[in-house]
C-alpha positions in Angstrom: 99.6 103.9 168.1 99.5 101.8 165.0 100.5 103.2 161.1 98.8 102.8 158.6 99.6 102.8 154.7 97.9 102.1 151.7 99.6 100.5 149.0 99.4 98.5 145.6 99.5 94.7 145.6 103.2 94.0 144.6 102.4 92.2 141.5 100.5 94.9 139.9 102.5 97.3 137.5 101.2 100.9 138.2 98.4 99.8 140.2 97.4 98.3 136.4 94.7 94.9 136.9 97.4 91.8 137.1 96.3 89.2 134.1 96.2 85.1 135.2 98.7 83.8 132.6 98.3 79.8 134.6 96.0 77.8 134.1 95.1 75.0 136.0 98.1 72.6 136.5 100.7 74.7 134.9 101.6 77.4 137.7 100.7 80.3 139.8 100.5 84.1 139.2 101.6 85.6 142.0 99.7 88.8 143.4 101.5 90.0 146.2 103.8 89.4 148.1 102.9 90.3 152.5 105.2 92.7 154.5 108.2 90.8 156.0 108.7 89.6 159.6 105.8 89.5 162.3 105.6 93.2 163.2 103.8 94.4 160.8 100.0 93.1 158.7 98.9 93.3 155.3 95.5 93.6 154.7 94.6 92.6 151.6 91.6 93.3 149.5 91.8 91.7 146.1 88.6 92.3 143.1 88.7 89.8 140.2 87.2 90.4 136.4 86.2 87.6 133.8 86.9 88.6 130.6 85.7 85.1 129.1 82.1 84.3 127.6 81.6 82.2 130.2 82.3 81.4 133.9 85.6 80.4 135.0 86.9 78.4 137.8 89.3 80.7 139.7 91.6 79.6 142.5 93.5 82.0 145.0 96.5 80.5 146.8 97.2 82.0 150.3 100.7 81.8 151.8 101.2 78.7 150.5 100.9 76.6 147.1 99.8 73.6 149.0 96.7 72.3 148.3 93.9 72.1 149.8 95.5 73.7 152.7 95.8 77.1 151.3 93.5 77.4 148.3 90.2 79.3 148.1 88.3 78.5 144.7 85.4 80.4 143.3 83.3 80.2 139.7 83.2 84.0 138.5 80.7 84.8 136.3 81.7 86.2 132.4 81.8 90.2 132.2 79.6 90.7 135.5 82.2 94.1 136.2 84.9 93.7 139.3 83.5 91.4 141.8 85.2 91.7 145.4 86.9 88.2 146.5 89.4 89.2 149.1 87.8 90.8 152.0 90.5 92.4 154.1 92.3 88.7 154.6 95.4 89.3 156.7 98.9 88.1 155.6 102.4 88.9 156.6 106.1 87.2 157.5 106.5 87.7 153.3 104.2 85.0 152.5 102.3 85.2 149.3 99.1 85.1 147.4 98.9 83.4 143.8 96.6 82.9 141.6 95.4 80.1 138.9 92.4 79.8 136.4 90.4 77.0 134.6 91.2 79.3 131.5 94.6 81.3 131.0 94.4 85.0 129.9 90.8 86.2 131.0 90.6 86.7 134.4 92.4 90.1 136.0 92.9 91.0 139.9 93.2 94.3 141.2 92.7 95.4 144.8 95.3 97.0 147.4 96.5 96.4 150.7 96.6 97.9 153.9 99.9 97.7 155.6 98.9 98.2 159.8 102.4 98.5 161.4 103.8 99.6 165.0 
């Protein structure tokens, strides 16, 4: 029978909302890092909030910083409250999920992940 264990992404402090410093073109934030090896799976459910007065251009990286391979880009809308963007997305083998706005400093993640092991 498989475990199970629910746990903070490993970029947040505290379980505290993880800021997007990078913009565009200068970087990634990362927001976790997956469980290492191939015995175990993350499940990860991430929520994003724009802080900005108006949309942004976000841009999630998953596994890998090559683009457009492993991006998944979305417009959230200014101050509409956490809006769910990760779904349960599987991940493991300590690969890891960044993030990158049009506009530094106003969009946050949160979320947590489901570790499913042996």
């Amino acid at each position: 029978m498989a475990t199970y264990s629910k746990l903070l992404l490993s970029g947040s402090v505290n379980g505290q909302q993880i800021k997007i410093t990078t913009a565009s073109g200068s970087g990634y934030t990362p927001l976790h890092t997956a469980v290492s090896g191939t015995g175990s799976l993350d499940e990860i459910w991430l929520y994003a909030y724009n802080d900005a007065t108006a949309s942004v251009l976000t841009s999630i990286l998953w596994g890998s910083t090559t683009e457009p391979d492993a991006v998944v880009r979305f417009t959230l809308p200014s101050k509409v409250g956490r809006t769910l963007v990760v779904d349960g997305k599987l991940l493991q083998n300590s690969l890891t999920v960044s993030a990158y706005a049009s506009v530094a400093n106003v969009i946050m993640f949160d979320g947590f992940v489901n570790n499913i092991g042996p």
